[in-house]
PDB file of the backbone (N, CA, C, O) and the ligand in Angstrom, with CONECT records:
HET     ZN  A 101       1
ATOM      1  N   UNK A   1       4.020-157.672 165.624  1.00  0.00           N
ATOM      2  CA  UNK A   1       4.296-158.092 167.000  1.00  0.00           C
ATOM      3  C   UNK A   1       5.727-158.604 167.145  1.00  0.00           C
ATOM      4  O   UNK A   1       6.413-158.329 168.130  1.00  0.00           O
ATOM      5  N   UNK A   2       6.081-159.228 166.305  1.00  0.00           N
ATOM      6  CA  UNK A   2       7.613-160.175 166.189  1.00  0.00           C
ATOM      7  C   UNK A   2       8.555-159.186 166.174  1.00  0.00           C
ATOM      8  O   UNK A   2       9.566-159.432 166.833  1.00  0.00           O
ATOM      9  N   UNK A   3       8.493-157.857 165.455  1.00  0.00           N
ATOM     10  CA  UNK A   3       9.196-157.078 165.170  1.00  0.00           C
ATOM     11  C   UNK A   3       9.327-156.047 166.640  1.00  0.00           C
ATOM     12  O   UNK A   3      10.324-155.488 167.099  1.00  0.00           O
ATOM     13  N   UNK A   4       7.937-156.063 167.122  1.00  0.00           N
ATOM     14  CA  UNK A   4       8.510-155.053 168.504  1.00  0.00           C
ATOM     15  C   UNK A   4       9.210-155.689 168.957  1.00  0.00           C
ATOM     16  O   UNK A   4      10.234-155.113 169.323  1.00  0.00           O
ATOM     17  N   UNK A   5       9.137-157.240 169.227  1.00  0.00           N
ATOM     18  CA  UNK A   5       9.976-157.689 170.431  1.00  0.00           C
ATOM     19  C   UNK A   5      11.627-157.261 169.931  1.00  0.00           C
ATOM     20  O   UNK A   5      12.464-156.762 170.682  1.00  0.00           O
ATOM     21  N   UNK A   6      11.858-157.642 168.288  1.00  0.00           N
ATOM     22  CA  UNK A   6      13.595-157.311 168.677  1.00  0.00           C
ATOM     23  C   UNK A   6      13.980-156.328 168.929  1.00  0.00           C
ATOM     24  O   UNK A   6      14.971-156.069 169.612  1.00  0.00           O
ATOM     25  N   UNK A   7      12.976-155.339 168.216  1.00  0.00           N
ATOM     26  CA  UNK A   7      13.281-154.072 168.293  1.00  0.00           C
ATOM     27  C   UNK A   7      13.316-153.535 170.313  1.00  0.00           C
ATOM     28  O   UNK A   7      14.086-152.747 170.863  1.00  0.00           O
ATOM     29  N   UNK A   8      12.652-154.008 170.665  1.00  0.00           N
ATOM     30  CA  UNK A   8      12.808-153.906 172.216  1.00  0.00           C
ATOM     31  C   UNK A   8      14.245-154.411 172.516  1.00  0.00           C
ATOM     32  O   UNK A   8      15.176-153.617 172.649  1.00  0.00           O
ATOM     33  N   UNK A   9      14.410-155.867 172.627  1.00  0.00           N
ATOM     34  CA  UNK A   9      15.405-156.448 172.539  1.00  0.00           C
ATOM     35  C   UNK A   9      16.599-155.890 172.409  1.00  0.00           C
ATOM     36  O   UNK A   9      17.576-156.075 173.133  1.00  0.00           O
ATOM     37  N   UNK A  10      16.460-154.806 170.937  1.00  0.00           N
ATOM     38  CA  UNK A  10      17.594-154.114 170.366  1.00  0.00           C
ATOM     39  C   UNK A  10      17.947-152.977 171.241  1.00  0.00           C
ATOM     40  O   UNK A  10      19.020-152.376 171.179  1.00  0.00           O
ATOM     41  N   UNK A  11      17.080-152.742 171.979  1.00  0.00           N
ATOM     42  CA  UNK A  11      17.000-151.387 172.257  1.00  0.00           C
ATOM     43  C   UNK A  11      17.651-151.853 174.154  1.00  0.00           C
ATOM     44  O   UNK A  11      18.611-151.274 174.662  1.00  0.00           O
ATOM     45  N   UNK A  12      17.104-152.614 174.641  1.00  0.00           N
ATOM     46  CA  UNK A  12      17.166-152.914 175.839  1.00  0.00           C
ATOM     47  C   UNK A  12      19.337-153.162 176.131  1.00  0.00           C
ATOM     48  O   UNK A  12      20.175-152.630 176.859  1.00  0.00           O
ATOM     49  N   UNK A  13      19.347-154.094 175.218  1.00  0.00           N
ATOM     50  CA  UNK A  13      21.145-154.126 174.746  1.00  0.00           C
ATOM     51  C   UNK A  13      21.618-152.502 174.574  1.00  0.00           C
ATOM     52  O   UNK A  13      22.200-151.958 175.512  1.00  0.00           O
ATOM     53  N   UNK A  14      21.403-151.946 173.631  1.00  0.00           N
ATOM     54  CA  UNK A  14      21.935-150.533 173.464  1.00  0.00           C
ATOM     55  C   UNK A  14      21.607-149.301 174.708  1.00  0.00           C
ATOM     56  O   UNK A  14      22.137-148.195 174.811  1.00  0.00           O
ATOM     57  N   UNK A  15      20.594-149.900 175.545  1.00  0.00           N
ATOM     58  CA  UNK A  15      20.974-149.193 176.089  1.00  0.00           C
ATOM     59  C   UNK A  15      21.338-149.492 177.689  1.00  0.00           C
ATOM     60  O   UNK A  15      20.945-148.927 178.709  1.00  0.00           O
ATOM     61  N   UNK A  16      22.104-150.434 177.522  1.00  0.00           N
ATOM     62  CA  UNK A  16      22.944-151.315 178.350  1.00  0.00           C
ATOM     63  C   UNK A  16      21.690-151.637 179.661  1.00  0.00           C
ATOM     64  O   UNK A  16      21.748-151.072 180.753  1.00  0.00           O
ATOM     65  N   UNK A  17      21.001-152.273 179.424  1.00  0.00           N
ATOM     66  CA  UNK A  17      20.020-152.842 180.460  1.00  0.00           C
ATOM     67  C   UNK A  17      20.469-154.316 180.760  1.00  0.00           C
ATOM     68  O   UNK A  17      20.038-154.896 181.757  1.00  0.00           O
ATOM     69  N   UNK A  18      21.182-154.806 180.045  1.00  0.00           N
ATOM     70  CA  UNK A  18      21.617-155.934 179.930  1.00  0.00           C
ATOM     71  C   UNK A  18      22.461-155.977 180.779  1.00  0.00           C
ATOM     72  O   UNK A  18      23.228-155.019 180.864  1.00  0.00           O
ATOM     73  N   UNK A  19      22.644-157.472 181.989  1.00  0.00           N
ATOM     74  CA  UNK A  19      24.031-157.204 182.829  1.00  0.00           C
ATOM     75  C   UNK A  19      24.349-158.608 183.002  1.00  0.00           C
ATOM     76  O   UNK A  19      23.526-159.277 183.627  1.00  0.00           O
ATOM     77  N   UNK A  20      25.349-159.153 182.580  1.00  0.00           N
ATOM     78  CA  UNK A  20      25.534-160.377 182.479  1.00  0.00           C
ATOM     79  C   UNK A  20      26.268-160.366 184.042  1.00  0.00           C
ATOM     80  O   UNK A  20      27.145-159.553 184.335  1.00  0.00           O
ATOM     81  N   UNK A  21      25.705-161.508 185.068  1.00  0.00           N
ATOM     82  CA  UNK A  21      26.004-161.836 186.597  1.00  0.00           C
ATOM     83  C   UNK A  21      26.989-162.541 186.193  1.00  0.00           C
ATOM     84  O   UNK A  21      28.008-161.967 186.577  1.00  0.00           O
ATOM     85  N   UNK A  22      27.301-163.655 185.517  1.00  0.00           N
ATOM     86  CA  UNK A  22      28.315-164.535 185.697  1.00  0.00           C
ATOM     87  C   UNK A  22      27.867-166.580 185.097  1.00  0.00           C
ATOM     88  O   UNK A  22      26.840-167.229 184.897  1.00  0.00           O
ATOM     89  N   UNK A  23      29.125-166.793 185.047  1.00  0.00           N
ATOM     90  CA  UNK A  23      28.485-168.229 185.355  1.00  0.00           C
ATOM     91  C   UNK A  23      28.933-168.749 186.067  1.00  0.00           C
ATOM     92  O   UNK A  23      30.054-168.618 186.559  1.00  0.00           O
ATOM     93  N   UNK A  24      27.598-169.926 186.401  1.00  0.00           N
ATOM     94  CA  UNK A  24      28.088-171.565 187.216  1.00  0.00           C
ATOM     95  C   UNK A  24      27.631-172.559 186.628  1.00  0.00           C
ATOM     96  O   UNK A  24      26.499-172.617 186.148  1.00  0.00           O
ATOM     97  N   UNK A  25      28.704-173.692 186.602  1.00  0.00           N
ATOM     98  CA  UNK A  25      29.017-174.658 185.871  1.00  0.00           C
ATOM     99  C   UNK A  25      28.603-174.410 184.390  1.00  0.00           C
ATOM    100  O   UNK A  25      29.351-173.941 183.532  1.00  0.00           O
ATOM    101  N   UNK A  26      27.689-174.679 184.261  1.00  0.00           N
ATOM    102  CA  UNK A  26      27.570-174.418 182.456  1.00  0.00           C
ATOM    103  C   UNK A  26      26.005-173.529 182.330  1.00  0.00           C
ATOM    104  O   UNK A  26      25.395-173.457 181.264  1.00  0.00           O
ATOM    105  N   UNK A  27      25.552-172.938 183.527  1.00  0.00           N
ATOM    106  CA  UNK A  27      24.537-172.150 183.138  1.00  0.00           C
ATOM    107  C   UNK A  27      25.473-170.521 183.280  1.00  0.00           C
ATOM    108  O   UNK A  27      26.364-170.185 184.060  1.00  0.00           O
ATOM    109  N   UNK A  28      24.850-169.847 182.253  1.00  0.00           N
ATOM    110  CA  UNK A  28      24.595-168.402 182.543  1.00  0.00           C
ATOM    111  C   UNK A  28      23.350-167.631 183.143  1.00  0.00           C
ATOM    112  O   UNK A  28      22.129-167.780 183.103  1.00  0.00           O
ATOM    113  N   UNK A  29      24.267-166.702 183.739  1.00  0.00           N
ATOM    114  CA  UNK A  29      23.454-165.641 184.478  1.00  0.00           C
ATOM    115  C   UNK A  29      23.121-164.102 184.455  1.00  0.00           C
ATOM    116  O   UNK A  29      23.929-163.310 184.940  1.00  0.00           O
ATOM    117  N   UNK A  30      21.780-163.612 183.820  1.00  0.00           N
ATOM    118  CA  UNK A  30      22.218-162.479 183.358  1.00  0.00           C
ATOM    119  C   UNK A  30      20.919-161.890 184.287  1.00  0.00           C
ATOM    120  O   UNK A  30      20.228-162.657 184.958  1.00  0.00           O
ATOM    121  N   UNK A  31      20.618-160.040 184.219  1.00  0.00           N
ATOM    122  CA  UNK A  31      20.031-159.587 184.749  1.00  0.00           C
ATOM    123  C   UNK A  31      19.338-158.404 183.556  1.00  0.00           C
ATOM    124  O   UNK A  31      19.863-157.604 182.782  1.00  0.00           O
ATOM    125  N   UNK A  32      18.437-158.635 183.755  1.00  0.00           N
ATOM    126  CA  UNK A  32      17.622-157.211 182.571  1.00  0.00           C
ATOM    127  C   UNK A  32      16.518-156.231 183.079  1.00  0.00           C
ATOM    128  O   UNK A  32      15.439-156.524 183.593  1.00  0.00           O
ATOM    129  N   UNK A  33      16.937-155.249 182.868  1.00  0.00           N
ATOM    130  CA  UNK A  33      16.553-153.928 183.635  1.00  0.00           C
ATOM    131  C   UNK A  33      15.679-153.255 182.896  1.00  0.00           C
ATOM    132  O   UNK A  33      16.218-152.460 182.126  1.00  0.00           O
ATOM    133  N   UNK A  34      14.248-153.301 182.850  1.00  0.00           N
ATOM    134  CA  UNK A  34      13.419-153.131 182.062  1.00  0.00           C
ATOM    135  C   UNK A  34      11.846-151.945 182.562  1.00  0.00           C
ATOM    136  O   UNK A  34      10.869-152.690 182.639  1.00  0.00           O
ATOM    137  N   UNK A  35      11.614-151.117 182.739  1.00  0.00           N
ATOM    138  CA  UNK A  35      11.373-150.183 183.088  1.00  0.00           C
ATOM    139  C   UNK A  35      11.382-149.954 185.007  1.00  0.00           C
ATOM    140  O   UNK A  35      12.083-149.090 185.535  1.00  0.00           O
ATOM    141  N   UNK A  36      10.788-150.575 185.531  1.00  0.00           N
ATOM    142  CA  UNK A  36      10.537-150.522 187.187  1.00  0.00           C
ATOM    143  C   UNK A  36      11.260-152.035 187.332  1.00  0.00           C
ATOM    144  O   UNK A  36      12.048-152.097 188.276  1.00  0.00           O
ATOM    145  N   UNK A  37      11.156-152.890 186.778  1.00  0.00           N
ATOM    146  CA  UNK A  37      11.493-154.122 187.059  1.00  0.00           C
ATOM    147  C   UNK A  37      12.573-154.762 186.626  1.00  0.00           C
ATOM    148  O   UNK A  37      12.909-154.474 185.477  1.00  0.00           O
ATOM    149  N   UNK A  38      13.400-155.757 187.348  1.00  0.00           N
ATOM    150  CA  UNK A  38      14.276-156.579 186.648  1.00  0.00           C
ATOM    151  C   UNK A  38      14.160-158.123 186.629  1.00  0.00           C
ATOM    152  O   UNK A  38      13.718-158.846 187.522  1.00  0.00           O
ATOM    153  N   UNK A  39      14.577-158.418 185.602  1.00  0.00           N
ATOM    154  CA  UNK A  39      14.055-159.661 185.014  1.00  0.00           C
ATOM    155  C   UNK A  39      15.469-160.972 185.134  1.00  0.00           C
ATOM    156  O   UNK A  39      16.298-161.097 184.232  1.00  0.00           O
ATOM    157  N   UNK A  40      15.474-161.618 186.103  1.00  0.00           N
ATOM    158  CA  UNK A  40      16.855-162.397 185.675  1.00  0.00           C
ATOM    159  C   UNK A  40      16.120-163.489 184.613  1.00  0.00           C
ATOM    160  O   UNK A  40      14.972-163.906 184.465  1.00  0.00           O
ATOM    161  N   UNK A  41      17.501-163.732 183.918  1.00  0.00           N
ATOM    162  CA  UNK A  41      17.042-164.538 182.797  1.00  0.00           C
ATOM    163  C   UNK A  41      18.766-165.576 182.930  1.00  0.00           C
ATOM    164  O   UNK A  41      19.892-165.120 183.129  1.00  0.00           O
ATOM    165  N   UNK A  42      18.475-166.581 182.790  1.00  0.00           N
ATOM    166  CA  UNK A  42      19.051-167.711 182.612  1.00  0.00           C
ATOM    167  C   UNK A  42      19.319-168.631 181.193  1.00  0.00           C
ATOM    168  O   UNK A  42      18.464-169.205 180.520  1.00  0.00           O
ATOM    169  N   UNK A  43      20.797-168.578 180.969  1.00  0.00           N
ATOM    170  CA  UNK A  43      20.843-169.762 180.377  1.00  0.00           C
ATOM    171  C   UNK A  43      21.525-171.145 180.617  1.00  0.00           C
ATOM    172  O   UNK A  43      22.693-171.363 180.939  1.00  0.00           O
ATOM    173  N   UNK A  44      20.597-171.948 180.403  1.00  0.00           N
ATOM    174  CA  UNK A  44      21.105-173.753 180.738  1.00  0.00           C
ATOM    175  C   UNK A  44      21.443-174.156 179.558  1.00  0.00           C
ATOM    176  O   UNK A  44      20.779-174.388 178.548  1.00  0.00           O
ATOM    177  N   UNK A  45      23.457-174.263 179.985  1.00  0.00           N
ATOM    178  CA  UNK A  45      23.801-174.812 178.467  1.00  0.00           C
ATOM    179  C   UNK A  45      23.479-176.473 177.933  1.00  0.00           C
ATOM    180  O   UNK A  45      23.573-176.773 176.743  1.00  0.00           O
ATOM    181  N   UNK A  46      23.087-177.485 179.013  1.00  0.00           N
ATOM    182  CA  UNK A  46      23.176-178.866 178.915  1.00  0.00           C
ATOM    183  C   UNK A  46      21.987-178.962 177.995  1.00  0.00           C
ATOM    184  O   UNK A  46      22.192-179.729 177.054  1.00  0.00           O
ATOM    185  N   UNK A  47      20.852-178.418 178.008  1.00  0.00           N
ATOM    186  CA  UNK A  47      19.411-178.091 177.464  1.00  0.00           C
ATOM    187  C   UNK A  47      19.519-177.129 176.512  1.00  0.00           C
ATOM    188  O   UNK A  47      18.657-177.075 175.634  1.00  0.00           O
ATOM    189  N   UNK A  48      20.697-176.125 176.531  1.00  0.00           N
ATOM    190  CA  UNK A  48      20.307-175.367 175.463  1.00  0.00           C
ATOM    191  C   UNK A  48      18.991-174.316 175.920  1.00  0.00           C
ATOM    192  O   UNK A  48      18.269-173.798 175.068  1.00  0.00           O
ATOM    193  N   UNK A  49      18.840-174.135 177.149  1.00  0.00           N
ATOM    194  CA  UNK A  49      17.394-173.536 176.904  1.00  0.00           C
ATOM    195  C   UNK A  49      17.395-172.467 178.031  1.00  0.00           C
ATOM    196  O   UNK A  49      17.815-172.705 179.164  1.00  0.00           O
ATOM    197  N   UNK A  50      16.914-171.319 177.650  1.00  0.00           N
ATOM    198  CA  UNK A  50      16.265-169.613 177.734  1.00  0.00           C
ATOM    199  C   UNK A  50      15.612-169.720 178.974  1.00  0.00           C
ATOM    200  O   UNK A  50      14.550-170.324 178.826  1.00  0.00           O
ATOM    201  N   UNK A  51      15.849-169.319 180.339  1.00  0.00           N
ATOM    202  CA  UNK A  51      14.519-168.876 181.136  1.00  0.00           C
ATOM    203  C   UNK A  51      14.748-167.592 181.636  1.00  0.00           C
ATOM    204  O   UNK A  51      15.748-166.997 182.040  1.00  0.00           O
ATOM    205  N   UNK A  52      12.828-167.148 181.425  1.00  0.00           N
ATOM    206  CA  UNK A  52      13.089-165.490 182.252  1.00  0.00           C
ATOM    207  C   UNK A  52      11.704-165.552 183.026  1.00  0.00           C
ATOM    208  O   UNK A  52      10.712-166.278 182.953  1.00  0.00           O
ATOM    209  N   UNK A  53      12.075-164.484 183.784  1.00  0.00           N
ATOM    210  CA  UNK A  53      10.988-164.837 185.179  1.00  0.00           C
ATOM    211  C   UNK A  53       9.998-163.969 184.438  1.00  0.00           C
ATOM    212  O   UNK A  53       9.125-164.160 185.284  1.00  0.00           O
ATOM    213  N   UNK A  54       9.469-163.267 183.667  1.00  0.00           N
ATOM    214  CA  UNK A  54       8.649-162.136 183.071  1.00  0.00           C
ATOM    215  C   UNK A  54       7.131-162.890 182.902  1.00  0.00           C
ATOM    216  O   UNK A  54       7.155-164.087 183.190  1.00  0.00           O
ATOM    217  N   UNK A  55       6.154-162.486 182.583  1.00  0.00           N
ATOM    218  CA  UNK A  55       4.952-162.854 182.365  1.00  0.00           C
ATOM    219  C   UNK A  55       4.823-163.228 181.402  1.00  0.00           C
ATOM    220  O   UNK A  55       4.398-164.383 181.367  1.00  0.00           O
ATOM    221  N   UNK A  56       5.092-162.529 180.030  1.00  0.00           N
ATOM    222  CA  UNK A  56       5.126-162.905 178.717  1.00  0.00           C
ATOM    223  C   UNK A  56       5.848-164.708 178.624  1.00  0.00           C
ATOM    224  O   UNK A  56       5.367-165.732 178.138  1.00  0.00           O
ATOM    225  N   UNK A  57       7.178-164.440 179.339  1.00  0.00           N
ATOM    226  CA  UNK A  57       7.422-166.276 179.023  1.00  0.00           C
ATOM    227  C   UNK A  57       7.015-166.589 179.409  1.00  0.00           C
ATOM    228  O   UNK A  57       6.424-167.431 178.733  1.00  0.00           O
ATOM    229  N   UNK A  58       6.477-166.616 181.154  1.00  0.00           N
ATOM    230  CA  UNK A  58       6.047-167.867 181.685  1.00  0.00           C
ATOM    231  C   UNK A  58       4.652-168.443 181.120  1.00  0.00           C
ATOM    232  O   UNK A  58       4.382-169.643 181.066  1.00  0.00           O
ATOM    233  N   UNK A  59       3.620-167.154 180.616  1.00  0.00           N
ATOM    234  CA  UNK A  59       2.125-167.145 180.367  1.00  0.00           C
ATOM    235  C   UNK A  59       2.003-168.092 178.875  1.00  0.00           C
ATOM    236  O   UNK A  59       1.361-169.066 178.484  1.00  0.00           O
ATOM    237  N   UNK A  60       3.071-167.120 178.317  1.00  0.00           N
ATOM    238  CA  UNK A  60       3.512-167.530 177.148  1.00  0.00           C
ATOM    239  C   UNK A  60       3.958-168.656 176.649  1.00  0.00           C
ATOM    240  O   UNK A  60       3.552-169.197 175.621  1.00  0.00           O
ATOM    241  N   UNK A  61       4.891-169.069 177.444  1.00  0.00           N
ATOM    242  CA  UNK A  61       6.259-169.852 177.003  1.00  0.00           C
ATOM    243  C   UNK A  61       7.086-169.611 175.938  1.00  0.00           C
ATOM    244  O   UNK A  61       7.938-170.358 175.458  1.00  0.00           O
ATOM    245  N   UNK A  62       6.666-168.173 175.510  1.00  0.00           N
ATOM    246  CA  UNK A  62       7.155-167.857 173.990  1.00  0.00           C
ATOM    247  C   UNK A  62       8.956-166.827 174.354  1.00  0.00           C
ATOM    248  O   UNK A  62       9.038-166.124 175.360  1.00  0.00           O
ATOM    249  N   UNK A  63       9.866-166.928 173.602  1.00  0.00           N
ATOM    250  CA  UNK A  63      10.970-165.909 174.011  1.00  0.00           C
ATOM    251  C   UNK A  63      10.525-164.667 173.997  1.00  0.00           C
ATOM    252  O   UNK A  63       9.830-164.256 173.067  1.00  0.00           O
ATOM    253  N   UNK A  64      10.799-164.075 174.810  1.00  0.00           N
ATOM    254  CA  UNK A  64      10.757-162.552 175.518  1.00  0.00           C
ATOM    255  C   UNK A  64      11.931-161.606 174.852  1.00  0.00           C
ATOM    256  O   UNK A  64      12.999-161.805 174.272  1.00  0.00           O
ATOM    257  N   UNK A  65      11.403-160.839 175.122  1.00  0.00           N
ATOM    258  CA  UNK A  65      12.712-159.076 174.862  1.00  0.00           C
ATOM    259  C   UNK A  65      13.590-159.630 175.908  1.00  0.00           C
ATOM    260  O   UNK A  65      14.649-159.404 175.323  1.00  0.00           O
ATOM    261  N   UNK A  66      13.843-160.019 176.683  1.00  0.00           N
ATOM    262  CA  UNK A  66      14.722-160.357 177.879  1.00  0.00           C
ATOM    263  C   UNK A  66      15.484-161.457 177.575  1.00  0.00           C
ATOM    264  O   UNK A  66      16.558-161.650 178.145  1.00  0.00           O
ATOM    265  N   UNK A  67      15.137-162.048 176.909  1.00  0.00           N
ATOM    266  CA  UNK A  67      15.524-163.118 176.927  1.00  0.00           C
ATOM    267  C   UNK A  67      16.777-163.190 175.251  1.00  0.00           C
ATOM    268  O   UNK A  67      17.935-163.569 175.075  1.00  0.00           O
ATOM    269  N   UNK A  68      15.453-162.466 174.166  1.00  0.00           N
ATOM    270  CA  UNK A  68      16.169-161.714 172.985  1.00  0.00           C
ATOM    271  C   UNK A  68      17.794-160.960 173.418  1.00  0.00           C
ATOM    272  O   UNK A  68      18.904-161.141 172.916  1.00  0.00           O
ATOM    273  N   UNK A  69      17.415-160.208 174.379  1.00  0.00           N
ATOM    274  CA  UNK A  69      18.198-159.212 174.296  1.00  0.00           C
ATOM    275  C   UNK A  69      19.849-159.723 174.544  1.00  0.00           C
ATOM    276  O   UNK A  69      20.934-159.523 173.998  1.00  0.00           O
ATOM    277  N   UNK A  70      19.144-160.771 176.114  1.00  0.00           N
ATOM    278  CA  UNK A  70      20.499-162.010 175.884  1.00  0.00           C
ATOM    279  C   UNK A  70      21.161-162.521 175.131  1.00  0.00           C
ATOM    280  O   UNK A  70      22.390-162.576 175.100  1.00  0.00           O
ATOM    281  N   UNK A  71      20.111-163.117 174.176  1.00  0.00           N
ATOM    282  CA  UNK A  71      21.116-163.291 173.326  1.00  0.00           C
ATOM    283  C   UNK A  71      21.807-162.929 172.207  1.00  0.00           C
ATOM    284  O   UNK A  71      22.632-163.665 171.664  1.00  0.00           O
ATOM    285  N   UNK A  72      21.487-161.730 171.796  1.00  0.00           N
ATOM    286  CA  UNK A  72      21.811-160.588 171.269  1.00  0.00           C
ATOM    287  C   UNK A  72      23.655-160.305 172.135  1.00  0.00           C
ATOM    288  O   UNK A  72      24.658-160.697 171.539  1.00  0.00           O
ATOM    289  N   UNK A  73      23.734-159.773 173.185  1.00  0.00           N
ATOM    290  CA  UNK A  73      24.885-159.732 174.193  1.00  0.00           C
ATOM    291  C   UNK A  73      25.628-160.889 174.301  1.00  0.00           C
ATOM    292  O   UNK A  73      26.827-160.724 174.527  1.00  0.00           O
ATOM    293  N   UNK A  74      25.152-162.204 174.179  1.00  0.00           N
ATOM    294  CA  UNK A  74      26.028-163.138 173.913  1.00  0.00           C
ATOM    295  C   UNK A  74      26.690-163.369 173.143  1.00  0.00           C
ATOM    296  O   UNK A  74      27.866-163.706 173.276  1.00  0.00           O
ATOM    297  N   UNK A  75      25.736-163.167 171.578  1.00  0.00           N
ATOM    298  CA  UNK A  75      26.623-163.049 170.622  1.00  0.00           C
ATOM    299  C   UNK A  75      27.589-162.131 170.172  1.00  0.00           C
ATOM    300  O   UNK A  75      28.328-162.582 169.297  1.00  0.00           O
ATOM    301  N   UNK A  76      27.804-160.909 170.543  1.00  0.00           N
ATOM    302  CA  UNK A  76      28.540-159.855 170.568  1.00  0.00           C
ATOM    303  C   UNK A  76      30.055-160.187 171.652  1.00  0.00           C
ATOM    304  O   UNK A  76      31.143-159.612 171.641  1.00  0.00           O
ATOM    305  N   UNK A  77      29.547-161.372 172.543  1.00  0.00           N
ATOM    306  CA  UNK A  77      30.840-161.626 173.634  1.00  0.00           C
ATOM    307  C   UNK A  77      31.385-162.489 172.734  1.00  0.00           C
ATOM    308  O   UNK A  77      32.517-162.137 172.403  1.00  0.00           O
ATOM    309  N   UNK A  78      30.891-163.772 172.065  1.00  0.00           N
ATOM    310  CA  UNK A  78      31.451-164.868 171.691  1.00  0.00           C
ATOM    311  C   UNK A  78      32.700-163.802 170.372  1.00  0.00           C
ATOM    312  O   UNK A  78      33.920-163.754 170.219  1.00  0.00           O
ATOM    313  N   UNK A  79      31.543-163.151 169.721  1.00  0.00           N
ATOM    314  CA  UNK A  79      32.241-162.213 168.626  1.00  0.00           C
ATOM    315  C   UNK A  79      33.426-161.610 168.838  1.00  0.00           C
ATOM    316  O   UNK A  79      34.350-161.457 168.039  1.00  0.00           O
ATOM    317  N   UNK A  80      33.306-161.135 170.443  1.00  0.00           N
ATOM    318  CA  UNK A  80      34.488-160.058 170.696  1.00  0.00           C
ATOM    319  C   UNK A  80      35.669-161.330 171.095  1.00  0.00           C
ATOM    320  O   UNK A  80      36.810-160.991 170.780  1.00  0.00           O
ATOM    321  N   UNK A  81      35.580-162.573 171.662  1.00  0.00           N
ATOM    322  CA  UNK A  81      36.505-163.319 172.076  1.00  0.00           C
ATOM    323  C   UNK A  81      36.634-164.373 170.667  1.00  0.00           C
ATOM    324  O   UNK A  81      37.039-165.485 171.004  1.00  0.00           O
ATOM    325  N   UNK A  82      36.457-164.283 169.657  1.00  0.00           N
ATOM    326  CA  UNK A  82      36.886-165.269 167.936  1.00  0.00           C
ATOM    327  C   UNK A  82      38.240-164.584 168.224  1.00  0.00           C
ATOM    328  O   UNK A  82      38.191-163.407 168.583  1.00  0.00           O
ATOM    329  N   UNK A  83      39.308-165.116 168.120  1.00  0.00           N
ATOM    330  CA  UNK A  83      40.741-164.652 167.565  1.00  0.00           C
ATOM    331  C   UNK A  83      40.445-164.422 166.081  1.00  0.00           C
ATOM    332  O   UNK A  83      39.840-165.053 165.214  1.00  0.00           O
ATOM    333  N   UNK A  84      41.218-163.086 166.147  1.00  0.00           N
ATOM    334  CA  UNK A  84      41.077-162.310 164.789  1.00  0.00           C
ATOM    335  C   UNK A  84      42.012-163.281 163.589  1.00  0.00           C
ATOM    336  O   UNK A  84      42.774-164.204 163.874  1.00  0.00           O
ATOM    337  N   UNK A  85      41.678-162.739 162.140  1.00  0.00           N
ATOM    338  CA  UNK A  85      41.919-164.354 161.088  1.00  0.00           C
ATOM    339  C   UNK A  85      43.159-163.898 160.644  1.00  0.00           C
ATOM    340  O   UNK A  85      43.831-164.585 159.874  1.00  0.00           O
TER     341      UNK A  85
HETATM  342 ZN    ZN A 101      11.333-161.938 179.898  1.00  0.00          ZN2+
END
């Protein structure tokens, strides 16, 4: 089960479903495009903490492919903006 989700995750990033909206003040804003539906997913940096409107989190409370996939794309931004050594 753990493994579909990254693998979703992985897959949802590659194949650019991922759309980062922007930020305000210290939350991010992203959008995930996931078969018929899109999922905004949020991050609150003061908390540190993941929200996505999907069933799986809310039912759940557990991290989502949507939410994975975020941060998957985040880390690839922070990566692309490190000044090279
Ligand atoms: Zn989700």
């Amino acid at each position: 089960m753990k493994f579909k989700k990254y693998d979703k995750a992985r897959m949802l990033k590659e194949k650019e479903r991922v759309e980062f909206e922007g930020q305000m003040g210290s939350s991010l804003y992203f959008k995930v495009f996931s078969g018929d539906a899109e999922y905004p997913v949020v991050f609150r940096g003061p908390q540190k903490q993941w929200l996505c409107d999907c069933q799986y989190f809310v039912i759940k409370g557990k991290t989502c492919s949507h939410v994975l996939a975020c941060k998957l794309i985040l880390k690839e931004t922070l990566e692309k903006t490190k000044p090279s050594p």
